[in-house]
N, C-alpha and C positions, 0 to 999 in steps of 0.2 A: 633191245638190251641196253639197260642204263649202265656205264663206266665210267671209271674215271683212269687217266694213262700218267704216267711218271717218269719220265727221263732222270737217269741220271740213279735211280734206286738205290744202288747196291749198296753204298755210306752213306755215314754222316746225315748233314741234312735232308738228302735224298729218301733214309728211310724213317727218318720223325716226318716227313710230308704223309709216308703212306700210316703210319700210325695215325695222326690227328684227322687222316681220312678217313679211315675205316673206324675210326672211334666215333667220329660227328657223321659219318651218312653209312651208317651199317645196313641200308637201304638199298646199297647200289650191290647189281647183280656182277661185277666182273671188275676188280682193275690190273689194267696193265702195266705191268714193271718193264722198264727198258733200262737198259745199260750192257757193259759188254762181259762183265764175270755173271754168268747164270746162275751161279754157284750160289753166288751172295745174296742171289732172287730168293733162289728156292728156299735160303734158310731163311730169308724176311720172310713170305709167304708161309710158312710152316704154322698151325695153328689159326689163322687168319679166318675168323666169319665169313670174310666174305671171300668169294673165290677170288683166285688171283692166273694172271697168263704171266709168263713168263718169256719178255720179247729179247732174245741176247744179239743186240744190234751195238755197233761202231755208228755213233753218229759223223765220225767223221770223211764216212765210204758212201760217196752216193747210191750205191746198189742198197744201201740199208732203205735209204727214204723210200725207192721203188716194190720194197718187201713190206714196207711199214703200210701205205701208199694200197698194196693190194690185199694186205689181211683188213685194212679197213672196206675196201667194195666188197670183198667176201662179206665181212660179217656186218654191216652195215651198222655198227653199234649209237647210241644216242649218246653221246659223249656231255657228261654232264661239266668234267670238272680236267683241264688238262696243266699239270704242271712243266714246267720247263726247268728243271736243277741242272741239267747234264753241262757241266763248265772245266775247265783246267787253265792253270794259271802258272808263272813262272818270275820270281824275285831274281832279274839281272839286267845289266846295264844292254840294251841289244847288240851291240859291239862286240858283249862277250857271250853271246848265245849263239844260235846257229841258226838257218832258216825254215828246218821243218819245226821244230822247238815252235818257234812264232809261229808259222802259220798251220801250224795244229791247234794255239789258240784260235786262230781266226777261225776256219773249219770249224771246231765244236761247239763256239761259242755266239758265232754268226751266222755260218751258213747253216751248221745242223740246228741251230734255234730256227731258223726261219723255215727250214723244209719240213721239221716236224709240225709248227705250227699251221702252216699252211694246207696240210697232206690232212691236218686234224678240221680244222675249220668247217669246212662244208657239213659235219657230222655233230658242231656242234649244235646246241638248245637251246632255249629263249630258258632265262634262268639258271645258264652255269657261267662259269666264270676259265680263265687261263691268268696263273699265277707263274709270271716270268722270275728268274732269278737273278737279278743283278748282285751290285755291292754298294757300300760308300765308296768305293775306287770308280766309280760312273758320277757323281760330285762334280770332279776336276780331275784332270790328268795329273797320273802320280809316277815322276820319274823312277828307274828301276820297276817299274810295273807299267811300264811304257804301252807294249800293245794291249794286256791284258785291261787296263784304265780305259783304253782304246773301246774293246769290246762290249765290258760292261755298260761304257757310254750309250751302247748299239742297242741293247737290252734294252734299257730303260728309254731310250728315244722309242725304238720300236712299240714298247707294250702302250704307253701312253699314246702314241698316234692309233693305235689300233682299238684301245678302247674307244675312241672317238667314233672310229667306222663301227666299231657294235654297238654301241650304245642303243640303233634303234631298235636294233635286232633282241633286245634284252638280254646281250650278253657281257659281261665284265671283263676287264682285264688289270692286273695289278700288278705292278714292279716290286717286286722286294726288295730292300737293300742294305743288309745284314752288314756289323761290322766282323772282326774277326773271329773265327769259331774255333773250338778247341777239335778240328778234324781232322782226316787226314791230308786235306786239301796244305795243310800246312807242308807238312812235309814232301808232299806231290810237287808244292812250288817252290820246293829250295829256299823256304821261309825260314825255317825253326834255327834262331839261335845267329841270323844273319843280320837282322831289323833290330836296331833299339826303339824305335815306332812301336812295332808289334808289341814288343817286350811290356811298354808302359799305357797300353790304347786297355781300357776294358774289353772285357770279352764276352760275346753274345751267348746264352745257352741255346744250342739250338733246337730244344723242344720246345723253349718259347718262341723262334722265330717262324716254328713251321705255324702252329698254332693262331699265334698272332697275327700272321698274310693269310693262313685260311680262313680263320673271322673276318678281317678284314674285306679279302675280296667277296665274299657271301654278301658283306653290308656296302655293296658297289664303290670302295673306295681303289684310286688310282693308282699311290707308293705307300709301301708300309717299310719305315724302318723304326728296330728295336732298340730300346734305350734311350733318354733323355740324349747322354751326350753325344749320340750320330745323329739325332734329329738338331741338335745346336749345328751339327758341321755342316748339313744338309743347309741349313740358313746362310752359315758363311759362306759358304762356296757359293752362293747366289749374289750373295752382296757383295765383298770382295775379289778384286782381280786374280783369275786364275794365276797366275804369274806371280802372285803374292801364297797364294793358296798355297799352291806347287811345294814354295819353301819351305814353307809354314809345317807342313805336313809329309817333309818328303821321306821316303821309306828307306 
């Protein structure tokens, strides 16, 4: 059984990934939606060519990865195509946040990226790809997005060292790294209306970003971001000092 799996489904980004999937491989017999409102599964899948599972997992409960983990030895699926969106984010100083706040980024962002990828691996195919979701906040560390810049970092180190280990296997892996999106994710991280940054940064549509990472990693490329001017920052932040960056840019 060819699939492709989705963390993170239920918004935003999450459901332009499963669009631009089920529009460019209406071929694939099953994908799986994960995230934790099922609600929002079932009405993305609703009409849907191609069938869809509907996984309502907490990436952030290790019992999820163990449930995830054994519907895959059940159904032994050939997993052609695995997305990682599933992320949360948080705009404050950490002084003035609290410790589950932070380390519920860390959890969904690190740990649940890494369990689901790994629980998926063994089942992947010579010929698919795993499309991670970073940000331009994986660049340089961006103060007031202290851990979340942290995570993202995580992301994007991680998909890139692991494209290396697939590479023989003919498998791809590609970091996305979108600047900011008109989602919900704003108002999730206590953004909207808080950032003069935000306010004046262009803004990514995100049916081209899904789009654009899914062409992309098909044509085994390594980071896709959208937009001339986050591909400029993407430069800066390599050539200039983080510590300069930081300023430069800070949220």
């Amino acid at each position: 059984m060819s699939i492709a799996i989705i963390t993170g489904a239920s918004a935003g980004l999450g459901q332009e990934f499963f669009r631009s999937i089920v529009k460019r491989y209406p071929s694939l017999e099953q994908i799986w939606l994960i995230a934790r409102r099922a609600e929002r599964l079932q009405e993305l899948a609703k009409d849907s060519p191609v069938p869809v599972e509907v996984l309502s997992l907490d990436l952030t409960d290790a019992a999820c990865y163990a449930a995830l983990e054994a519907r895959l030895q059940a159904q032994k699926p050939s997993v052609q195509i695995l997305v990682n969106n599933a992320g949360v984010g948080e705009l404050n100083e950490m002084i003035d946040s609290d410790v589950a706040t932070q380390t519920r980024m860390v959890d969904l962002n690190c740990r649940g990226l890494t369990a689901v990828t790994t629980a998926v691996l063994p089942y992947m195919q010579k010929g698919g790809f795993i499309i991670t979701v970073a940000s331009i906040a994986a660049f340089a560390p961006n103060a007031r997005m202290t851990v979340y810049s942290a995570t993202k970092a995580f992301c994007m180190s991680l998909s890139r060292a692991l494209r290396e280990e697939l590479r023989p296997r003919g498998i791809n892996a590609l970091a996305v790294c979108p600047g900011p999106m008109r989602t919900e994710f704003l108002d999730v991280a206590d953004i909207t209306g808080r950032s003069a940054t935000f306010e004046m940064l262009p803004y990514c549509d995100p049916k081209k970003v899904a789009d654009g990472a899914v062409v992309a990693a098909a044509k085994g490329r390594g980071v896709y971001t959208n937009r001339a001017f986050f591909k400029f920052y993407r430069v800066l932040a390599k050539l200039l000092p983080h510590s300069f960056v930081m300023k430069l840019c800070k949220t």
